[in-house]
C-alpha positions in Angstrom: -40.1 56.3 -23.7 -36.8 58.2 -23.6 -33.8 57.1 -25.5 -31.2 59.7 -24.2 -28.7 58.4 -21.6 -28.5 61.6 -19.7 -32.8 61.0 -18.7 -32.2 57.9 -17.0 -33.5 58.2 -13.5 -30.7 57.9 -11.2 -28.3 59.2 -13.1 -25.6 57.3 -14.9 -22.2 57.9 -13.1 -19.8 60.3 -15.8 -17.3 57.3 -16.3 -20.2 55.3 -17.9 -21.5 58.1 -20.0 -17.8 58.6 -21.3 -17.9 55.2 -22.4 -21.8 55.0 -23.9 -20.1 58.3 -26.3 -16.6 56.6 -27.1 -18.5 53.4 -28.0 -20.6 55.4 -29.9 -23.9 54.4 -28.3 -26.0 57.9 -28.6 -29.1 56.7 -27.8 -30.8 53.3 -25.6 -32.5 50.1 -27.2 -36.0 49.5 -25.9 -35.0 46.7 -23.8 -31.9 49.0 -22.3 -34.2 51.9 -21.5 -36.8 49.5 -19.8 -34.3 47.6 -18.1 -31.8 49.9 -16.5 -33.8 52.4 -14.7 -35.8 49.5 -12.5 -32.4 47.5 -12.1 -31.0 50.7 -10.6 -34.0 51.0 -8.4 -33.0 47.9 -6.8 -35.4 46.1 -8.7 -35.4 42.1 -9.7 -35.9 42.1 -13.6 -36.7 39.0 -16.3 -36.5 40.7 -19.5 -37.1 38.8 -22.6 -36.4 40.7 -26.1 -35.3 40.1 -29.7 -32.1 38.7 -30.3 -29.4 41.6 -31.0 -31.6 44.1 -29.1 -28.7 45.0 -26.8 -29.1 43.1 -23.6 -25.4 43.2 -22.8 -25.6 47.2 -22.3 -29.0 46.8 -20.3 -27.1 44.5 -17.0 -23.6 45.6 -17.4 -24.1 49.3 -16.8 -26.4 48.6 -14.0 -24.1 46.0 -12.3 -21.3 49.2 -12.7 -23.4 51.7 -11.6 -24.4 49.5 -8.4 -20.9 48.3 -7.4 -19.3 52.3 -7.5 -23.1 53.1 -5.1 -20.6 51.2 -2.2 -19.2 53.6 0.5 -16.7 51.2 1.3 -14.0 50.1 -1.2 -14.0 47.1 -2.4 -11.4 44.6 -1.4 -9.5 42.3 -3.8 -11.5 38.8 -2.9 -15.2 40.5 -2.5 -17.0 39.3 -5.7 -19.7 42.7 -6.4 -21.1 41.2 -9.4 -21.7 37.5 -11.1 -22.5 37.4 -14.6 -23.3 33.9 -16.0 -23.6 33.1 -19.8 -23.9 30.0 -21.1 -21.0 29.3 -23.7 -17.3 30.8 -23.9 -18.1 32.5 -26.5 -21.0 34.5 -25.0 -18.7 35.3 -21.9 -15.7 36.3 -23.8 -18.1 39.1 -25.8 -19.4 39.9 -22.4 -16.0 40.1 -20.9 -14.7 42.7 -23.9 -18.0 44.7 -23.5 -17.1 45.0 -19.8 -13.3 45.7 -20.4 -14.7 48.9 -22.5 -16.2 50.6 -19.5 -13.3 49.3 -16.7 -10.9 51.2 -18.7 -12.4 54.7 -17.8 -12.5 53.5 -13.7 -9.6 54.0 -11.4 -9.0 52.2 -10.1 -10.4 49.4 -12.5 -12.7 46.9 -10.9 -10.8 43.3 -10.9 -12.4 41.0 -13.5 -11.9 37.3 -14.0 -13.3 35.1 -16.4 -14.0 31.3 -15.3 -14.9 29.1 -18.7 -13.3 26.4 -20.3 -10.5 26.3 -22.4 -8.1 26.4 -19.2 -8.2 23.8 -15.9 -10.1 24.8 -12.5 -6.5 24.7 -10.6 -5.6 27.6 -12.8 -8.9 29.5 -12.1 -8.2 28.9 -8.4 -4.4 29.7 -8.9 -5.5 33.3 -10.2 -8.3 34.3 -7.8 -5.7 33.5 -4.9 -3.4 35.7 -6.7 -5.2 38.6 -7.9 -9.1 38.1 -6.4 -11.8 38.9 -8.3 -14.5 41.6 -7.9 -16.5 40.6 -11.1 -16.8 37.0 -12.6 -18.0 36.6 -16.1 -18.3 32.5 -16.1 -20.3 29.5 -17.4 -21.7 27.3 -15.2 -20.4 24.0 -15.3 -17.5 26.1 -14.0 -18.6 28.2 -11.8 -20.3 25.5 -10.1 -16.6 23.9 -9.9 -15.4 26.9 -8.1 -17.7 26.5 -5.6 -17.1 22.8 -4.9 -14.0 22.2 -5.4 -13.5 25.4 -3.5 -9.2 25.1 -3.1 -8.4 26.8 -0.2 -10.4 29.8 -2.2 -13.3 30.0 -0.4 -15.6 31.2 -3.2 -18.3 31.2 -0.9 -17.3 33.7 1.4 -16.1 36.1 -1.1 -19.4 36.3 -2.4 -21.1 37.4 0.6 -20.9 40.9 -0.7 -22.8 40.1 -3.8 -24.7 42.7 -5.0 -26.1 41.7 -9.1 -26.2 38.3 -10.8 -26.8 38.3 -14.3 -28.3 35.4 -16.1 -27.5 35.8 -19.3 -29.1 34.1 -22.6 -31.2 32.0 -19.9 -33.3 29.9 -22.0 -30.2 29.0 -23.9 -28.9 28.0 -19.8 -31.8 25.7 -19.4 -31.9 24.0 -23.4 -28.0 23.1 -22.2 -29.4 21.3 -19.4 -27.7 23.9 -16.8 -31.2 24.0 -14.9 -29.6 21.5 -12.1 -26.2 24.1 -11.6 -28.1 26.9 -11.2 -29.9 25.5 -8.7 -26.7 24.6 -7.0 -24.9 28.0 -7.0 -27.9 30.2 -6.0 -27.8 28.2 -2.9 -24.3 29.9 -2.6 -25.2 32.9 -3.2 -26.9 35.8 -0.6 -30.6 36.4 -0.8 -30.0 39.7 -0.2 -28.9 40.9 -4.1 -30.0 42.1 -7.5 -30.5 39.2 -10.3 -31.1 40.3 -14.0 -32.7 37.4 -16.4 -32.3 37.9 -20.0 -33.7 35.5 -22.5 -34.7 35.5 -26.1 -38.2 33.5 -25.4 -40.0 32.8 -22.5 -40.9 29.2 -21.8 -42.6 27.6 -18.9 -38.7 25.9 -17.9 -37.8 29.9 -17.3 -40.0 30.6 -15.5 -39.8 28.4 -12.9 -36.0 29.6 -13.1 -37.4 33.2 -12.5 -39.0 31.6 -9.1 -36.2 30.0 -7.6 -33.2 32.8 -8.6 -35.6 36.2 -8.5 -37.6 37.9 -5.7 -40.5 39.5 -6.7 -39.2 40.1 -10.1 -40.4 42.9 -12.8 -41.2 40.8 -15.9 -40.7 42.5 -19.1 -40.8 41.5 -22.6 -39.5 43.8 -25.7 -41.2 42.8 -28.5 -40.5 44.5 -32.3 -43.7 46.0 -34.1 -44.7 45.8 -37.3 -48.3 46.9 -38.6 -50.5 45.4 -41.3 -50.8 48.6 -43.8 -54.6 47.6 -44.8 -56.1 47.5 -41.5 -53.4 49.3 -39.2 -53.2 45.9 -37.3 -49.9 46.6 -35.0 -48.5 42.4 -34.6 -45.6 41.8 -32.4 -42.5 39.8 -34.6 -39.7 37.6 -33.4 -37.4 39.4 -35.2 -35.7 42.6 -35.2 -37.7 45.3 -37.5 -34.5 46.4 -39.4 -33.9 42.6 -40.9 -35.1 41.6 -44.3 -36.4 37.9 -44.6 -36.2 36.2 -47.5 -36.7 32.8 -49.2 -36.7 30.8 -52.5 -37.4 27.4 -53.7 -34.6 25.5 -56.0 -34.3 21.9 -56.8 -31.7 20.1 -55.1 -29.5 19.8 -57.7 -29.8 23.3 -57.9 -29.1 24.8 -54.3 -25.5 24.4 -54.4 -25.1 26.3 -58.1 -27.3 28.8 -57.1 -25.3 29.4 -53.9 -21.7 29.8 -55.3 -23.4 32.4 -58.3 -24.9 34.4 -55.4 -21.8 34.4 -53.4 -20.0 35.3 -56.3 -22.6 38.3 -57.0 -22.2 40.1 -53.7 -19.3 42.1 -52.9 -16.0 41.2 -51.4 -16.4 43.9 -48.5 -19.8 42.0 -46.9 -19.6 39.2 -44.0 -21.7 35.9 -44.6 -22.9 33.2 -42.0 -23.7 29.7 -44.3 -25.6 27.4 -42.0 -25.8 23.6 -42.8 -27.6 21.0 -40.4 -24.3 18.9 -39.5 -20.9 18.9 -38.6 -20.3 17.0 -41.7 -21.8 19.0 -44.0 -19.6 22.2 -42.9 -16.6 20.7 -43.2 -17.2 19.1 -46.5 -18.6 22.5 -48.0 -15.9 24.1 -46.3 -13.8 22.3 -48.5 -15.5 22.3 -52.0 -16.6 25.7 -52.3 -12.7 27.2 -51.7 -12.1 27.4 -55.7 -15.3 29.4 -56.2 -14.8 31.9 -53.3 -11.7 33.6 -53.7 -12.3 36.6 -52.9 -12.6 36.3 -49.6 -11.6 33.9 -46.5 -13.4 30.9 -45.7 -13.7 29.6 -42.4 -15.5 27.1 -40.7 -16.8 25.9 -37.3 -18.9 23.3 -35.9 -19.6 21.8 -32.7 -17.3 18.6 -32.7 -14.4 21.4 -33.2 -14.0 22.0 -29.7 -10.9 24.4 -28.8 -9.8 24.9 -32.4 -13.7 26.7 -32.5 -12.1 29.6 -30.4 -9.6 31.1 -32.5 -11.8 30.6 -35.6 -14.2 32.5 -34.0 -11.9 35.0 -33.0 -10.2 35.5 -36.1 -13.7 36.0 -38.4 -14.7 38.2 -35.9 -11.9 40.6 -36.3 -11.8 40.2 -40.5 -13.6 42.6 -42.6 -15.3 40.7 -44.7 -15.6 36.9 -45.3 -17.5 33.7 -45.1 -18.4 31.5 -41.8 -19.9 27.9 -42.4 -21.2 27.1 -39.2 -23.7 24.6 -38.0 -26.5 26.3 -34.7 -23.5 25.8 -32.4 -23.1 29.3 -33.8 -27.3 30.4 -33.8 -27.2 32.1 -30.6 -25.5 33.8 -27.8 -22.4 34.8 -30.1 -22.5 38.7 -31.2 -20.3 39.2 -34.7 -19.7 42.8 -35.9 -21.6 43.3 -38.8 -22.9 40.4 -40.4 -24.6 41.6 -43.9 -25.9 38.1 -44.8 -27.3 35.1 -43.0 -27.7 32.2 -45.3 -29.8 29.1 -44.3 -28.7 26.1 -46.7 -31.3 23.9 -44.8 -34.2 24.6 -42.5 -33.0 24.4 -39.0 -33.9 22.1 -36.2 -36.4 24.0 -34.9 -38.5 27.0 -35.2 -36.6 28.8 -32.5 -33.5 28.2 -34.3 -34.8 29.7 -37.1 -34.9 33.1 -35.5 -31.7 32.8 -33.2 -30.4 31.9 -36.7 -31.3 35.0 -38.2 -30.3 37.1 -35.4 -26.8 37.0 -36.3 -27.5 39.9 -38.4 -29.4 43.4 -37.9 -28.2 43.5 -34.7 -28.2 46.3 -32.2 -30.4 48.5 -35.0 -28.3 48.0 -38.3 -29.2 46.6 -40.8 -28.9 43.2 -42.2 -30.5 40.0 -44.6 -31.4 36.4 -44.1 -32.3 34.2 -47.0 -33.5 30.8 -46.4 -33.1 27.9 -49.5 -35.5 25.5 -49.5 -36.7 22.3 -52.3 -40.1 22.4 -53.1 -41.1 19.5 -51.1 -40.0 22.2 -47.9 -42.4 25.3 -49.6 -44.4 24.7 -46.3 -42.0 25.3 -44.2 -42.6 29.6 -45.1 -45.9 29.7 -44.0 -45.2 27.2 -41.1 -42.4 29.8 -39.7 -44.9 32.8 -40.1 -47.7 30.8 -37.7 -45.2 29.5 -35.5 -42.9 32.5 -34.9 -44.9 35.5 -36.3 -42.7 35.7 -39.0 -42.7 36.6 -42.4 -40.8 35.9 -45.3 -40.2 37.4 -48.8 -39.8 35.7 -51.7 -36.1 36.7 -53.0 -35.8 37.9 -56.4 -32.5 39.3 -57.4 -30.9 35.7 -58.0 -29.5 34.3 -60.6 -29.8 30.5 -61.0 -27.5 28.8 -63.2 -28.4 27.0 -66.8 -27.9 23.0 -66.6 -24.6 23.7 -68.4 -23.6 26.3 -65.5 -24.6 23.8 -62.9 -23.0 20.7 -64.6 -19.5 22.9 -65.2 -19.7 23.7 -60.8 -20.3 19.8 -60.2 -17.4 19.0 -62.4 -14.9 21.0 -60.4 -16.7 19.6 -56.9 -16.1 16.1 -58.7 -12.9 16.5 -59.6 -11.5 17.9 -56.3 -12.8 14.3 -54.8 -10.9 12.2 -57.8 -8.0 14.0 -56.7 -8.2 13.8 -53.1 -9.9 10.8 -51.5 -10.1 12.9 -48.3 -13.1 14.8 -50.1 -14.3 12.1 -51.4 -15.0 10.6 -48.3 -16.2 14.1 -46.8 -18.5 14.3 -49.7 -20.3 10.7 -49.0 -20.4 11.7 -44.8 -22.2 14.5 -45.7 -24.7 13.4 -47.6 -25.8 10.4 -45.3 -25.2 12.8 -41.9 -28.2 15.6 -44.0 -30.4 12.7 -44.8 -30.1 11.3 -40.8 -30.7 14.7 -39.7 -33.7 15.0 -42.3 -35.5 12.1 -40.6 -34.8 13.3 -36.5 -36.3 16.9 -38.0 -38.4 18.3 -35.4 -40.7 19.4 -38.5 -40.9 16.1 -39.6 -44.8 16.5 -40.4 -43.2 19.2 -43.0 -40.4 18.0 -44.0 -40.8 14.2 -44.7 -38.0 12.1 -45.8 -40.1 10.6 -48.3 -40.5 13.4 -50.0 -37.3 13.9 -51.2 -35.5 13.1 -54.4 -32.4 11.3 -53.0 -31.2 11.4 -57.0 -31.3 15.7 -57.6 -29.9 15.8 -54.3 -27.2 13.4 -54.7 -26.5 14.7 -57.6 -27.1 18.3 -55.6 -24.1 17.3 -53.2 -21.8 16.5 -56.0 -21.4 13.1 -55.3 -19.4 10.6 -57.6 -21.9 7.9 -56.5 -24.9 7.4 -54.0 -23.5 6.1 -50.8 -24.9 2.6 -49.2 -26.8 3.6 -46.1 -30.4 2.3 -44.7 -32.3 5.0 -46.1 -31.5 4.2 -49.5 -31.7 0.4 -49.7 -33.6 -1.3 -53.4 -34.0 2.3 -54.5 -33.0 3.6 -57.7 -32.3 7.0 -58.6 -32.9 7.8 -62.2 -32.4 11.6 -61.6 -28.7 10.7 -60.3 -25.4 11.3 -62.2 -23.7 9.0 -61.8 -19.8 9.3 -63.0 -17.7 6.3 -63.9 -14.5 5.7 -62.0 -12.5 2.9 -60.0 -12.9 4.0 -56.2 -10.0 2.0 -55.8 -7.9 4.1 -58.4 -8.7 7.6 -55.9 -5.6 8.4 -53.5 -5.3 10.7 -50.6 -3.1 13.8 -50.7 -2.0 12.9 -47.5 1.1 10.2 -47.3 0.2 8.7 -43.7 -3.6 8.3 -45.4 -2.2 6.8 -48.4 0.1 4.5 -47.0 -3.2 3.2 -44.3 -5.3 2.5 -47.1 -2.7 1.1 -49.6 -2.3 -1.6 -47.0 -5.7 -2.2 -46.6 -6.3 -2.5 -50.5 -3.3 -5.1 -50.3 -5.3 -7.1 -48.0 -8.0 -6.6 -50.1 -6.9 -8.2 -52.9 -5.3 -11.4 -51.2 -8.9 -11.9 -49.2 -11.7 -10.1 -51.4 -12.7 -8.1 -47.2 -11.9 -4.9 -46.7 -10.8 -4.8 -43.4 -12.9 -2.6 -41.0 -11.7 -0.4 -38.6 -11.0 -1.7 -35.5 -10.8 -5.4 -37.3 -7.4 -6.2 -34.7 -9.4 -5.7 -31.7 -12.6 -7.4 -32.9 -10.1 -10.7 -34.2 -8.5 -10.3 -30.4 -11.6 -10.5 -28.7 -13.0 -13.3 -30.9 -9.8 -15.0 -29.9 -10.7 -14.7 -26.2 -14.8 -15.6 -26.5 -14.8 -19.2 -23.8 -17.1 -22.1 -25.7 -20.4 -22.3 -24.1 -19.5 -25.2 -22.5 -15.9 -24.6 -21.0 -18.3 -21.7 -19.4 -20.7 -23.5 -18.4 -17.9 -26.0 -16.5 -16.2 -23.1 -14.8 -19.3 -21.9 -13.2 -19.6 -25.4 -12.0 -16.4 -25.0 -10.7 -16.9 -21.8 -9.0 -20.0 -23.2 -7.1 -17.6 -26.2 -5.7 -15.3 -23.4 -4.3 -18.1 -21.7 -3.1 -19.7 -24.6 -1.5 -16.2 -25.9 0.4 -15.4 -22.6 1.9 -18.5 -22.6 3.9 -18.2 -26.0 4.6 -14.7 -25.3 6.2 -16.0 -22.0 8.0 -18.9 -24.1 9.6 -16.1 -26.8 10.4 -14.0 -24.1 12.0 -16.7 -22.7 13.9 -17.9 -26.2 15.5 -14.2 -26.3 16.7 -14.3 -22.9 18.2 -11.7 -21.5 15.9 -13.2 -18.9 14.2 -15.9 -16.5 15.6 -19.2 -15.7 13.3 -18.2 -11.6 13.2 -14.7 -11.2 13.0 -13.3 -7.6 12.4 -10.4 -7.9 9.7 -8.7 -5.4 12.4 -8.5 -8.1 14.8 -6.9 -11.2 13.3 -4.2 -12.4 15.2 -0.5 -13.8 13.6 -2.0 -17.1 14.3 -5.0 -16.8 12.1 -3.0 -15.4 9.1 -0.5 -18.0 9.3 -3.7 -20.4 8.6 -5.3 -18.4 6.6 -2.4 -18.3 3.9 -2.1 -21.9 4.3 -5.8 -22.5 3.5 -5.1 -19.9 0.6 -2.3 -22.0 -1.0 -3.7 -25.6 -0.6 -6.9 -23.8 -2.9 -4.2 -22.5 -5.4 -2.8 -26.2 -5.2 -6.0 -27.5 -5.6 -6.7 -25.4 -8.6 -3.5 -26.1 -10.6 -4.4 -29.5 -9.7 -1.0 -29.9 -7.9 -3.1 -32.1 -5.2 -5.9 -33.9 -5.8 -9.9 -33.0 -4.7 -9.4 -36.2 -2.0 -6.1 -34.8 -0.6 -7.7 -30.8 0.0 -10.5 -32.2 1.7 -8.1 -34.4 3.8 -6.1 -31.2 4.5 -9.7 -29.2 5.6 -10.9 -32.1 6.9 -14.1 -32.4 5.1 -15.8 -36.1 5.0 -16.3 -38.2 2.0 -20.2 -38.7 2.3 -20.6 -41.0 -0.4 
């Protein structure tokens, strides 16, 4: 198979070639030199390949090289191409890739991005403005476009569609997007290209593949490796130019043996830390400043929302630095040079494990992933390697700390929290978010809760005690270290947090409760709950109502006054007149103005007893 850009059969336009050798891409990726010559040919293609194998490259030069193939230029409001991605993230990398080659066309095809982060009026306001001729978008969006349409009409600008990209697809389909594609292929003409581009293939995509492809080429780029004793060539899930790794540490000793190896490495490399749970990043986040100094810190998880953006953004640009992330950040997200991907726990899945790693050794450089396990998870390596055709190294250039190393790291981690309740609390949300996530494992055959020591690993998260939580009920923890303090005696930094829980400590005192949160509108709604009984009288009462207006309608109808359908359109002056009468001798009756003998007087209604 060729690798030079000048073979590909058509030819690739001169603007595109400029910008492959300004970008510095000399030669294709496997999955780019498969891909590009049948999409050019006019053909459908689902491609599956290795994270980081260079997918963007293998639709956006065909979906450039297809739009200039037009005789007739293309107007403002005709949409050529559709590229759909699952995350903002994924489309704004997309969208920069894109920008690259649109700088060497003139005139420059018009691009617009439709993702969150901004309102659907102001999508609409700019594609009545300036039109759009390629839309990078997600598809809760997209889908919005369509709809909500706005005096748009998205649907007849995309008549002249001629590729749709589906990018990251599986990851489409695991975010429950299966429904919305559904919805805007109905939009689109049959008539067009469609590119499919997943990591893994799964029986979900493919039934994708049959509604949004026509007689598609399936491919699948797979890396080789070969067993040196019998020559055995085996097909991996990662790329060939990564180096896996693992090793087994106590709990206690993880967190030690983290900061010394973080410490080791140089100050020009790029990590990713991944942690199971939101509250886990932000509480390492936090604790591991004073031992990383040398570089930045920065931190993202899912709950983040917006704020997720610019973080992204900014690690992105820096040189070197250190990313705590949670798998909100596993896949679909390309980040220049990563050296290091660092797995603090084993992820929620096996796939995850690999989109995990992919962060690094992308597009042919070169790159390291190390995962940390206890020895309860030792299983988890050979698990990996049946599940995902993966193998892993045992790592040996680290350093793990003495007890007197590891007890001199907990000390700092315990004294930030004595000095700022704020990590204090982060530090006990951690611990019982890891231990929930523990037990909702996917490999909880593996990794049993059960297993664990909930002492070395309390002791593991720096924690000044072990928190109360289900998991942990009439257990003791000999293995725990515990430190003696008054939690009372701990304040926040901050002045509004302070103040909040000084006032609650106050009460505390005078009533031995700690109020809860949300106490005031639990007290107001106790204050509001009706006795059984006065319940059980107003239902009483609410029959009698009930039971009196049909006796007057049956009344009314015996004297000819009221017909059985009456349209509300119809009443005359004459019936409202009564009709608000009847309404106020009922309010009467119920403020007990007039007694039960005088209404039925009034509505003439008999006494039968």
């Amino acid at each position: 198979m060729t690798t030079n850009w000048n073979c590909i059969e058509p030819k690739l336009s001169q603007n595109v070639l400029n910008t492959l050798e300004e970008l510095r891409f000399h030669f294709m990726t496997p999955v780019q030199a498969t891909c590009i010559p049948l999409l050019l040919k006019n053909k459908d293609v689902a491609a599956e390949a290795v994270t980081g194998s260079g997918k963007t490259l293998a639709f956006v030069i065909p979906l450039l090289e297809i739009m200039q193939k037009r005789i007739d230029k293309w107007k403002p409001h005709e949409v050529g191409g559709i590229i759909i991605s699952p995350t903002r993230e994924l489309a704004i990398q997309t969208s920069e890739v894109l920008d690259s080659f649109l700088s060497n066309f003139d005139p420059p095809y018009i691009k617009m991005m439709a993702v969150g982060g901004n309102s659907v009026i102001e999508d609409i306001k700019k594609f009545k403005q300036y039109g759009a001729n390629i839309i990078i978008a997600t598809p809760g969006r997209l889908e919005d476009l369509f709809s909500k349409k706005g005096n748009i009409n998205l649907a007849g600008a995309v008549k002249s569609l001629e590729f749709l990209v589906l990018d990251e697809a599986d990851r489409l389909l695991d975010l429950g997007f299966e429904k919305t594609l559904n919805t805007i292929f109905q939009y689109l003409p049959r008539q067009r290209r469609t590119g499919l581009f997943s990591a893994t293939q799964t029986q979900e995509l493919e039934m994708l593949v049959r509604a949004g492809l026509r007689n598609p080429v399936m491919i699948a780029v797979k890396e080789k490796s070969y067993q040196s004793s019998s020559n055995i060539e085996k097909v991996v899930s990662t790329p060939s130019t990564l180096s896996n790794y693992f090793t087994i540490l106590e709990s206690n000793k993880k967190l030690p043996t983290l900061i010394y190896f973080l410490q080791s490495i140089g100050n020009a490399n790029k990590f990713m830390l991944f942690l199971s749970t939101c509250a886990c990043v932000e509480y390492f986040s936090v604790i591991l400043q004073p031992f990383i100094q040398k570089f930045k810190i920065f931190s993202i998880h899912g709950k983040m929302k917006d704020k997720r953006y610019k973080i992204f953004d900014l690690f992105r640009a820096a040189d070197s630095g250190l990313l705590i992330c949670t798998d909100v950040m596993a896949r679909g997200v390309d980040i220049p040079y990563v050296n290091w991907v660092i797995q603090y726990d084993p992820p929620s899945s096996a796939a995850a494990f690999v989109h995990r790693c992919g962060r690094t050794a992308r597009i042919g450089n070169f790159g390291s992933a190390l995962l940390m396990l206890m020895p309860n998870e030792e299983t988890y390596v050979e698990f990996i390697h049946r599940n995902q055709n993966v193998s892993l190294d045992k790592f040996k250039n680290i350093k793990i700390p003495n007890s007197a190393q590891c007890k001199k790291i907990f000390n700092n981690i315990k004294g930030q929290q004595t000095k700022d309740r704020a990590v204090f609390d982060k530090a006990n949300r951690a611990f019982v978010s890891y231990i929930q996530a523990y037990i909702k494992h996917e490999c909880n055959l593996i990794l049993r809760v059960k297993d664990l020591n909930f002492g070395l690993l309390g002791t593991g998260f720096g924690l000044l005690r072990m928190p109360r939580m289900p998991e942990l009920k009439g257990k003791e923890f000999p293995d725990f270290e515990e430190t003696i303090f008054s939690i009372n005696d701990i304040r926040y930094k901050n002045k509004q947090q302070e103040a909040v829980r000084l006032e609650k400590l106050l009460i505390y005192n005078k009533t031995g409760k700690w109020p809860q949160k949300g106490s005031d509108k639990q007290t107001k709604k106790t204050k509001q709950t009706i006795p059984w009984s006065q319940n059980k009288e107003q239902k009483l009462q609410r029959q009698e109502k009930r039971r009196l207006r049909k006796e007057y309608t049956l009344k009314k109808q015996k004297e000819g006054k009221v017909r059985n359908k009456r349209k509300r359109n119809k009443l005359s002056e004459e019936d409202m007149e009564e009709l608000a009468k009847d309404v106020a001798l009922l309010k009467q009756l119920k403020k007990k103005k007039i007694s039960e003998q005088e209404f039925n007087s009034e509505f003439g209604i008999e006494d039968n007893e």
